[in-house]
N, C-alpha and C positions, 0 to 999 in steps of 0.2 A: 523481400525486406529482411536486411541482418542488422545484427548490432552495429554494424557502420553507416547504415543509413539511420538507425536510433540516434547512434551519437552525434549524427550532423543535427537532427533535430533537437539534442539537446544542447550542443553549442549555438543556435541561434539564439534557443529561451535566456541561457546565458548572458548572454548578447544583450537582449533589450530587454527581460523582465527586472533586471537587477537597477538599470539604467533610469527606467520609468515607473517602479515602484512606487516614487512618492506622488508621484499627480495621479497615477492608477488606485491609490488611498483615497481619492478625494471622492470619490464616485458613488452615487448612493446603489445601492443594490438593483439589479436589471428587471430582476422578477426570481422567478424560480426555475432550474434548470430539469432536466429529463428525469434524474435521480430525487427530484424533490424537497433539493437544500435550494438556498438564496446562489444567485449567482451574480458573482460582484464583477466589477471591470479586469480585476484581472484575471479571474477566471477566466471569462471570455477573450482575452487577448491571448493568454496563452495555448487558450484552443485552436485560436485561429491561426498561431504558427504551427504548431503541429499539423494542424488537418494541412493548411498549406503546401507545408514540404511534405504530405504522407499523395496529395496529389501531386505535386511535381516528381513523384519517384514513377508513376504512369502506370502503376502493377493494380490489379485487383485489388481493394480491400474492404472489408466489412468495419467501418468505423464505431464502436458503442463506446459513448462519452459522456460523462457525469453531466454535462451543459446539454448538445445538442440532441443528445438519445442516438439512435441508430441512421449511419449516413452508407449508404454504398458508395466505392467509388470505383468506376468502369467494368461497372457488375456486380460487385462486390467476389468478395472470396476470402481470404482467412480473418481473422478476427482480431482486430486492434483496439484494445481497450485502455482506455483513455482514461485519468484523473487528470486536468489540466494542473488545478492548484489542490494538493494534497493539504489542509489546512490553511482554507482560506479564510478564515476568521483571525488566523495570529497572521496571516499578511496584510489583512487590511488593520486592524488593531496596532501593527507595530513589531509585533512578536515574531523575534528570528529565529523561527519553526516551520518551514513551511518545504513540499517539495512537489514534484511534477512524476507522476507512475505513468509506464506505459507496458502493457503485455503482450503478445503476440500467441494466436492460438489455432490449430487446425480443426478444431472443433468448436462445440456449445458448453463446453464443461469445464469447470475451472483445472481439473488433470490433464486438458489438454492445451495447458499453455507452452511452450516449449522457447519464448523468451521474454525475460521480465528485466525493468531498465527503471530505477529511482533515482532520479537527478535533486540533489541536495540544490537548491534556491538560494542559498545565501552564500555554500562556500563555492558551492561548484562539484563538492564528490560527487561520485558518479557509480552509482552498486549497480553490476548487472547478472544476469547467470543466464546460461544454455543448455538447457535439458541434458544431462550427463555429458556434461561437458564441465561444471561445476560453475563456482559464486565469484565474482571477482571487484573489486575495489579499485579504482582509477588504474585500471590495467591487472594489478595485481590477487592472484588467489589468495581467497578467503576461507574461515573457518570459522565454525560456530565455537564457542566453551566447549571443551570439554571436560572439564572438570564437575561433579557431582555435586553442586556447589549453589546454594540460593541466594547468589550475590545484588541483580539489581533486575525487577520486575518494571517495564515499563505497561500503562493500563491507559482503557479509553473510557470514558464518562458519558454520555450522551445526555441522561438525566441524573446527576451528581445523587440526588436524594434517594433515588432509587440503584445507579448501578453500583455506586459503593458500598455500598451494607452489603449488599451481596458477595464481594468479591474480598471484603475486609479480612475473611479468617488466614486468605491465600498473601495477600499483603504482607500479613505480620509474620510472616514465616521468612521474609528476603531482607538482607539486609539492606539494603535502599529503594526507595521506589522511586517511580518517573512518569508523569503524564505530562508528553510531548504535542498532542494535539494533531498529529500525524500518523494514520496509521502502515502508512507506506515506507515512512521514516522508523519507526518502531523496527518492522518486519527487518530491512535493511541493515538497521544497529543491529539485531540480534543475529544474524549471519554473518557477522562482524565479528562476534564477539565479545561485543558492548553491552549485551543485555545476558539473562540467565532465560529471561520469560516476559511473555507481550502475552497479555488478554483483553480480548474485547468483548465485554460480557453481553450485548445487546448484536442485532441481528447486521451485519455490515454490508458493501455493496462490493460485487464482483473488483469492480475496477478500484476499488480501495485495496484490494489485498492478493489480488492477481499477480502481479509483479514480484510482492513480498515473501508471499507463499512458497515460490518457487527460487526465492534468490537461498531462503531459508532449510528450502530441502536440497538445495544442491551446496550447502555449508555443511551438512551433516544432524540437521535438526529434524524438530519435526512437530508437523502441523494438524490439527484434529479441532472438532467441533467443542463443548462441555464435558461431552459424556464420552469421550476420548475415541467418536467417532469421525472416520476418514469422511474429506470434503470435496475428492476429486471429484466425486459424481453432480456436485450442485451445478445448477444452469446459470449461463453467464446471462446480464441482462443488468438493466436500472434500480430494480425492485432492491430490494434488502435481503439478502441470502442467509447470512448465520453467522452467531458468534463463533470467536476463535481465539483459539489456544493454542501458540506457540511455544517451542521450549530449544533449550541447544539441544539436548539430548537426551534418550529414553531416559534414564535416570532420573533427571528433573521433571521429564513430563510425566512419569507415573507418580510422585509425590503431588504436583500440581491437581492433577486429577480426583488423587485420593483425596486433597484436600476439599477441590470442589463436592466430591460425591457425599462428604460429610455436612457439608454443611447445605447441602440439601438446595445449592443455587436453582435448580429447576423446578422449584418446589413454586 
């Protein structure tokens, strides 16, 4: 499986999730998926194009997906992790925030993803990267900020009353903030060079930040836990793994840090 078998998968999403969006709104929630959020219709739809075409490619693979949990198919073998709908609460809401991650990995550990693919849901962009091969944007190379510069934080909320206060001291240090409701969409901007810094102060799931993580190290940035520990070693899986902190570059991420260590987030 390479990036052109990805992107056929993502032109089909193209295809019909854009198309059927609004009767896939109407659908009350299925239950709860593997990862233990609600899972609405189009979550499920869009899993089932993906799994679809990840079978008609006929290769091994180890399927882990925010809906279905863990699927082999023809044995399994490298590891395809799956977010069908990256913010699926602003796609059934209405809200044009929404995107589709997928990772590829030869191991159980999130350093051993070696390709990550965020297809943007509403325009169509398309962020991918290849394990030193670098970050790229509807074909073209990408690069994180490099300037030393605390221009725009994007942040995720899970419990607004609890993860903001926590994260408010590092906030007011940037000049604009952003909560996108995507955290795949985040990681992708900031390998772009649309962000300075993405934090997710509560604990996230492989398949949420698999893809990003690495579109992020291969723009030149760089990815760490709170306490400005490396994440490559955490287990890929459903569960909820850790928060995270991105940055474009050392510069900002050691300000980031310092800021978190003072204000005592792990307190």
């Amino acid at each position: 499986m390479n990036i052109n078998d990805i992107r056929k998968i993502g032109r089909r999403l193209m295809a019909e999730i854009p198309a059927q969006l609004k009767e896939l709104r109407k659908g009350e929630a299925l239950g709860r998926g593997a990862g233990g959020d609600k899972t609405y219709p189009v979550d499920k739809k869009a899993e089932e194009i993906i799994i679809g075409e990840a079978e008609r490619l006929g290769m091994p693979l180890t399927i882990i997906s925010e809906e279905c949990g863990i699927k082999e198919i023809n044995g399994g073998g490298h590891r395809l992790l799956i977010d069908p709908i990256d913010g699926s609460r602003n796609a059934v809401s209405g809200m044009p925030l929404f995107s589709t991650s997928l990772a590829l990995l030869n191991g159980d550990n999130l350093g051993d993803a070696y390709l990550g693919y965020v297809l943007n849901l509403i325009n169509g962009d398309e962020y991918w990267a290849v394990r030193c091969e670098g970050a790229f944007l509807n074909g073209e190379q990408i690069s994180a900020q490099n300037e030393n510069l605390l221009k725009v934080i994007a942040y995720e909320a899970q419990t607004p009353r609890i993860d903001i206060p926590k994260i408010t001291p590092l906030l007011s240090l940037y000049n604009r903030t952003r909560c996108l409701g995507s955290t795949a969409l985040d990681l992708a901007l900031l390998s772009a060079g649309a962000l300075s810094t993405v934090i997710i102060p509560y604990p996230t799931r492989s398949f949420d930040m698999a893809a990003g993580c690495l579109l992020v190290n291969e723009a030149g940035g760089i990815v760490s836990d709170l306490n400005g520990d490396e994440i490559e070693k955490i287990k890929i899986g459903v569960e909820r793994a850790t928060p995270v902190l991105a940055s474009a570059n050392e510069e900002v991420h050691a300000v980031a840090l310092e800021t978190l260590r003072k204000s005592n987030i792990n307190k």
